[in-house]
C-alpha positions in Angstrom: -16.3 -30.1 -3.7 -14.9 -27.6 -2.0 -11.0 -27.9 -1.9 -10.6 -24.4 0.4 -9.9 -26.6 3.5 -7.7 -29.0 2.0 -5.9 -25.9 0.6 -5.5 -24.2 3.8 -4.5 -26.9 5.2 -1.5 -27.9 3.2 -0.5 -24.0 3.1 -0.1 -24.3 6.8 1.8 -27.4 6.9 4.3 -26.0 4.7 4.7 -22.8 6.0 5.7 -24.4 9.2 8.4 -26.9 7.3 10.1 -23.5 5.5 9.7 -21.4 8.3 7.7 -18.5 6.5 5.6 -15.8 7.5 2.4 -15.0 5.4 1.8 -11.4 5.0 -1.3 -10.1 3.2 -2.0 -6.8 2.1 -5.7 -5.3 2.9 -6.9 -5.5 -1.0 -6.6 -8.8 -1.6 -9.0 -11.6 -1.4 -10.7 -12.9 1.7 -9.6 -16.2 1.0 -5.7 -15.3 1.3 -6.1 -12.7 3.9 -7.8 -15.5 6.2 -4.2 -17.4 6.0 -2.7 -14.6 7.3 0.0 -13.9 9.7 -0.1 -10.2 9.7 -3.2 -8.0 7.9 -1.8 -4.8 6.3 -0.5 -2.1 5.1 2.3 -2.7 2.6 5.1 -1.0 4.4 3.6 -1.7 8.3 3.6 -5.3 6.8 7.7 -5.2 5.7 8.3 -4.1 8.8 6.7 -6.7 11.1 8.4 -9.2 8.5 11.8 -7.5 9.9 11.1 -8.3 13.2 10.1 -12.3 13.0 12.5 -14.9 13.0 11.0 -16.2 9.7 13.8 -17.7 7.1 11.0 -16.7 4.2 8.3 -14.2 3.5 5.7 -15.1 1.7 3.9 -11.5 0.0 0.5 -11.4 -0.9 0.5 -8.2 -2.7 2.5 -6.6 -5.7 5.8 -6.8 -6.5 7.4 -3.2 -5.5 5.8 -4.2 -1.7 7.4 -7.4 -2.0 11.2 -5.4 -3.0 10.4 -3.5 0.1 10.1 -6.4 2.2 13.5 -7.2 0.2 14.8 -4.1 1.4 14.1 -4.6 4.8 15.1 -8.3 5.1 18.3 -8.9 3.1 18.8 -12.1 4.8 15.1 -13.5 4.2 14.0 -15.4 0.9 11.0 -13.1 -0.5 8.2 -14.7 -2.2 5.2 -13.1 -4.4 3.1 -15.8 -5.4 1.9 -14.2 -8.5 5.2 -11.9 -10.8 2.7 -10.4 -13.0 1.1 -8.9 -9.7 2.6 -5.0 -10.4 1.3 -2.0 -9.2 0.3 0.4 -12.5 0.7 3.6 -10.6 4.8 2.5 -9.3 5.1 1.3 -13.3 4.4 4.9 -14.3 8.0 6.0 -13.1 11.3 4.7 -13.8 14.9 5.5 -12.7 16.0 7.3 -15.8 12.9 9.6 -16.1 14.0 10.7 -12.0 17.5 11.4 -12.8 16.0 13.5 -15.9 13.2 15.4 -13.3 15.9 15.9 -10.8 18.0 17.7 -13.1 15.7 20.0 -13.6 14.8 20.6 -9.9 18.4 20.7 -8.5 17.2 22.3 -5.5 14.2 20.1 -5.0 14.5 17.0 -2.3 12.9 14.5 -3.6 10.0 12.0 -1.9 8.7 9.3 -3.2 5.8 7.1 -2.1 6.2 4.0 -0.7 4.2 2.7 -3.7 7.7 2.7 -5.6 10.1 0.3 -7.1 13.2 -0.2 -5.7 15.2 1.7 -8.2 13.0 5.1 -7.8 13.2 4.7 -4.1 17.1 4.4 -4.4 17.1 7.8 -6.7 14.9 9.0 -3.6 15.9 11.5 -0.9 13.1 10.2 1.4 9.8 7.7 1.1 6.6 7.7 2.6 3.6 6.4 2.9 0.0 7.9 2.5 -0.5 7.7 6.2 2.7 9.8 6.8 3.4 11.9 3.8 2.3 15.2 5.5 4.5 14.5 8.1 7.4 13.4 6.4 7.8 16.8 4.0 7.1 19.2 7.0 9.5 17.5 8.6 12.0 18.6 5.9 14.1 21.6 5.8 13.7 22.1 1.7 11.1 24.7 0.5 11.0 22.6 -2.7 9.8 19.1 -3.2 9.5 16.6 -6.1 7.1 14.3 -5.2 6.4 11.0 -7.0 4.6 9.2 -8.9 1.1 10.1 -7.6 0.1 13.3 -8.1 -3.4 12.9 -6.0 -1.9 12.3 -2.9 0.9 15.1 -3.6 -2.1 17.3 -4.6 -3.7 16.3 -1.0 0.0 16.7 0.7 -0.1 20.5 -1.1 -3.4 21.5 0.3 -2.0 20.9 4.1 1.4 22.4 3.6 3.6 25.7 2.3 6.1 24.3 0.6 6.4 24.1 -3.4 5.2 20.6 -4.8 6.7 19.3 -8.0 4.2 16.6 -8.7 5.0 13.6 -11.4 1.9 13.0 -13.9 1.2 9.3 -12.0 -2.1 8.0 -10.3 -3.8 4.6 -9.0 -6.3 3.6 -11.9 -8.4 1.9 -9.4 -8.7 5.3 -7.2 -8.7 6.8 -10.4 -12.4 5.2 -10.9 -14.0 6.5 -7.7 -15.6 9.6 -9.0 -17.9 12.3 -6.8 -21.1 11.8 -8.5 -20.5 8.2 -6.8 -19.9 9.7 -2.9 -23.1 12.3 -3.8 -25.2 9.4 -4.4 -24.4 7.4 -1.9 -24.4 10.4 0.6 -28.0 10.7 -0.3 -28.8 7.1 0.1 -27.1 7.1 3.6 -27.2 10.3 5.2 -26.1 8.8 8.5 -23.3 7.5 7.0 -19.3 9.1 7.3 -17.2 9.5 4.2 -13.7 8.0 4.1 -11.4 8.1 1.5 -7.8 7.1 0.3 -5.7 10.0 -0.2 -5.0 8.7 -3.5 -8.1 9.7 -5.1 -8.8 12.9 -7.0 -9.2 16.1 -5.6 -13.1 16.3 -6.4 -13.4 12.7 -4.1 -11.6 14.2 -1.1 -13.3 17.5 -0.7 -16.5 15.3 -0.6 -15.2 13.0 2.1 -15.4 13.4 6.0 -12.1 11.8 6.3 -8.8 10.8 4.1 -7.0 8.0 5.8 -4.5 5.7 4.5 -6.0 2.0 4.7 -4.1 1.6 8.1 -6.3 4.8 9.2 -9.3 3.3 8.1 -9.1 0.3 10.0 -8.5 1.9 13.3 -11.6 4.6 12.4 -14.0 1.5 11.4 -12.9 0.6 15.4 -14.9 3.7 16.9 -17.7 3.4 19.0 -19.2 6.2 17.5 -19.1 4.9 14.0 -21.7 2.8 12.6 -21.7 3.2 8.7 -19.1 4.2 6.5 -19.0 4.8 3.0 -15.6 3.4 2.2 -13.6 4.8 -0.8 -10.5 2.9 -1.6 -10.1 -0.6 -3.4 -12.8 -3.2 -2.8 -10.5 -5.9 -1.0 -10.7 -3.7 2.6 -14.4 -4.3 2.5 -13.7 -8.1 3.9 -11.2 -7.3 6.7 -13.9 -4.3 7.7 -16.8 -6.3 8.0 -14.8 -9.3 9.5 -13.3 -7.2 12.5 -16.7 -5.3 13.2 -19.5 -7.3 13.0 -23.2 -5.2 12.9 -21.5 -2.1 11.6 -22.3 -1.3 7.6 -19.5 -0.7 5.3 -20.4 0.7 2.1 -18.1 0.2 -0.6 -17.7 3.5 -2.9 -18.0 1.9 -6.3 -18.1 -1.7 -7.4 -15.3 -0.6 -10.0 -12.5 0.4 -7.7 -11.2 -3.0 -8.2 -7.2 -3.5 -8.7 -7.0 -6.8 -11.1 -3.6 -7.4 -9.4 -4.3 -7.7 -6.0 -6.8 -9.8 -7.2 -4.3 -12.1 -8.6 -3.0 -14.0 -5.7 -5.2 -17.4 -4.6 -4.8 -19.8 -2.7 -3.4 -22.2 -4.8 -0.5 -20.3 -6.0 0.5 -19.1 -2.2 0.4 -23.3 -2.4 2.6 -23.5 -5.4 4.9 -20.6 -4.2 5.9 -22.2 -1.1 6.2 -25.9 -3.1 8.5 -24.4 -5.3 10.3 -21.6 -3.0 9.5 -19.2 -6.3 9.2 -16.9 -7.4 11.8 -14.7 -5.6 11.8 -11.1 -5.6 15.4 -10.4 -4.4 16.8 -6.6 -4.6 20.0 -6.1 -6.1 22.2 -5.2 -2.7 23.6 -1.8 -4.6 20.1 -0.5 -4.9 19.1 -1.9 -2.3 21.5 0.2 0.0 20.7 3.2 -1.3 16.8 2.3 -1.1 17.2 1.8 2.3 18.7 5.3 3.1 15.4 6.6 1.4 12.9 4.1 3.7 15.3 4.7 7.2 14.9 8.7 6.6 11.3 8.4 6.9 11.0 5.3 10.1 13.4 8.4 11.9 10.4 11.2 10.7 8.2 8.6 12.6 10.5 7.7 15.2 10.7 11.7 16.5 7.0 12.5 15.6 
């Protein structure tokens, strides 16, 4: 018997009685993203859980998205349904190994992508985001930039601008996987089809691709009424939303293997269990989260006066 229904059901009812707001990032499963207040990005997310009047977020996503919704919403009880739910790429930094790097950069600025924990970001000059990268380090008067942790998407951000890039060694296994021998074969296989790809994938991927958007980006592209098919290069998980807002258009998903394990580890039941239980919390501690939020405000004011 199928218990989805019943699930959803009880999910709902609850969420009403603690006065939450469900936020789902665009990798994980259909099932969670269908329960759903807001579809996103994980920092477009944070900041639509800022503006509710919701007592508690609940995060479907991983845990440095949930310390940003933290940041962002000292007053709100933050949920992740699932602890173990990390993000391998924000893992392959820490605080120490920062304050190390910037001492030997002095005169670097440092930027680090929103795919951060809390204590990086607070270590941080300025974050963004792989919509807004580009943006945010033109926007800034340094010539030199250390840019962390992923080095694809700083490689990408060097390739559009002058200044010097400082890249850490870090990377998103699951982008990682998408390799161009998989684009050239699907390229063949669908000639009519457009290329898009995360900027988080290696150099080889995104010379190969028509465009690189962030997974906000590709979601407004997939909207075009001139685009029909679209070989999608990012994590799996978008597929659904894709399909779901654009019925009779064909969304080809890169490779089968760009699957990240930890988005995939939020269900149903334990967004159930989470809100039951009120745990567990993700909760930022208020000094880092201070000078966090100096790093996250820099870039909303890039945005702001773009």
């Amino acid at each position: 018997m199928d218990r989805e229904p019943e699930l959803v059901e009880k999910i709902l009812g609850l969420k009403e009685k603690r006065n939450a707001v469900i936020l789902v990032h665009n990798y994980q499963l259909g099932e969670v993203q269908d329960i759903a207040d807001f579809v996103g990005d994980s920092l477009d997310l944070s900041q639509r859980a800022a503006k509710t009047d919701a007592s508690v977020i609940v995060f479907c996503g991983v845990h440095f998205m949930a310390e940003t919704a933290s940041i962002l919403c000292p007053d709100k009880t933050v949920l992740l349904p699932d602890m173990h739910a990390g993000c391998p790429m924000a893992n392959m930094i820490t605080a120490p190994q920062l304050r190390a790097r910037k001492k030997e950069h002095p005169k670097a600025t440092v930027v680090c992508y929103i795919n951060s924990s809390a204590a990086v970001k607070a270590e941080s000059d300025v974050c963004c985001t792989s919509a807004n990268a580009v943006g945010v380090i033109e926007s800034l008067a340094a010539d030199e930039i250390l840019f962390v942790p992923d080095q694809y998407l700083g490689h990408y951000v060097s390739s559009k601008t002058s200044k010097k890039m400082i890249l850490w060694p870090g990377f998103c296994p699951t982008h990682a996987r998408i390799l161009p021998e998989h684009i050239i074969k699907l390229k063949h296989e669908y000639p009519e089809a457009k290329v898009v790809v995360h900027p988080e994938c290696k150099p080889g991927v995104i010379a190969l691709a028509d465009e690189v958007l962030s997974t906000s980006g590709m979601i407004k592209f997939a909207g075009r009424e001139d685009v029909r098919q679209i070989i999608v290069g990012t994590e799996i998980g978008i597929i659904y939303r894709l399909r779901k807002e654009n019925p009779g258009k064909h969304f080809i998903p890169v490779s089968e293997q760009a699957v990240c394990p930890n988005m995939k580890l939020i269900t149903l039941e334990k967004v159930l269990w989470s809100l039951e239980e009120m745990a567990p919390v993700v909760k930022v501690p208020e000094r880092i989260r201070l000078k966090a939020k100096k790093a996250v405000d820099r870039m909303l004011a890039v945005g702001r006066s773009a």
